[in-house]
N, C-alpha and C positions, 0 to 999 in steps of 0.2 A: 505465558502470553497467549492471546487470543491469535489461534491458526489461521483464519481467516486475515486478521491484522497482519499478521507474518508474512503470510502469502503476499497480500494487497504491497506488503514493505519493500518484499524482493522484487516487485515485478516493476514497482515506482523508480527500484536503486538501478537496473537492469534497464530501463527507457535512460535515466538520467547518464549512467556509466560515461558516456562515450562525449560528456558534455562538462564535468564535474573533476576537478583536479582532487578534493579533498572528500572522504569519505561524508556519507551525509546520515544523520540518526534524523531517524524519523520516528512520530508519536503521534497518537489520535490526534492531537492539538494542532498537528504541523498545517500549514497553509502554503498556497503556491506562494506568497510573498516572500517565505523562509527560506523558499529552494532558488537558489541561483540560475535565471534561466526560465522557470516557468512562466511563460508564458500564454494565452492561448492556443496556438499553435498544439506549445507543448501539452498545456490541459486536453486535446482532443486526441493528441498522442499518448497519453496517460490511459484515458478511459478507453481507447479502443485495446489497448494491450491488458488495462484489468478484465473488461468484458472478453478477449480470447482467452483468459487465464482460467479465467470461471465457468467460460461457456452461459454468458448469462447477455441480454440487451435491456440497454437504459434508453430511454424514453429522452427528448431532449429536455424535457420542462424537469425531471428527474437530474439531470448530470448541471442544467441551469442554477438549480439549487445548493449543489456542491458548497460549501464551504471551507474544510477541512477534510485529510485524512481520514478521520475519524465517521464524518457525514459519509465518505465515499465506500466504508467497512461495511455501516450499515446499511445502506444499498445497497449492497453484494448481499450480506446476510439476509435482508426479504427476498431475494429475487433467489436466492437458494434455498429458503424456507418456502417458497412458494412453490418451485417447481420440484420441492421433497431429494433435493439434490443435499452433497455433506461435503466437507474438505477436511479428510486426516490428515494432520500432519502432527510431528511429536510438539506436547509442550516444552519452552522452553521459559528462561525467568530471564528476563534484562531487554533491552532496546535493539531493534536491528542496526546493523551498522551495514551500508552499502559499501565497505571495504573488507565486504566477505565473511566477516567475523560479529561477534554480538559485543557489546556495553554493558555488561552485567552487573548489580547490584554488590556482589561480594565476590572474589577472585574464585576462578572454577577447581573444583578437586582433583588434585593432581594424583 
């Protein structure tokens, strides 16, 4: 999985936590309609906590355009290809799960 997406995943599950009775899998595809709760409000609490996480600022005509997860991945990724910044973290293979744990494609090796 794209580090970046993983990032942007935990930091979406970590705003929502304290709002969210059921874990929530998230995917470039996912949209605030998906999320229980997103609201604007909550979209402006989203992006301020991806932009602390990344150490990056969006523009408002930039976060206006938002669609998806996925739109908001990319926006992280110019705006850290631009200022020559990187985000390691390990790959991983399967969906985040905001119940701490990942959704994986095939059961992990025990």
């Amino acid at each position: 999985m794209d580090p970046i997406f993983e990032r942007l995943s935990q930091v979406v599950c970590d705003v929502f936590a304290l709002y969210q009775d059921e874990p929530l899998e998230l995917t470039e595809e996912t949209t605030a309609a998906d999320v229980p709760g997103w609201d604007s409000l909550m979209h402006v609490t989203v992006v301020v906590h991806v932009e602390r996480a990344f150490h990056v600022r969006f523009s408002s005509a930039e976060v206006g355009n938002l669609k998806k997860l996925g739109d908001l991945a990319q926006l992280v990724r110019r705006h850290l290809s631009a200022s020559g910044q990187a985000v390691a973290t390990e790959e991983r293979v399967g969906t985040p799960s905001c119940g701490g744990g990942w959704i994986t494609e095939s059961p992990p090796d025990s």
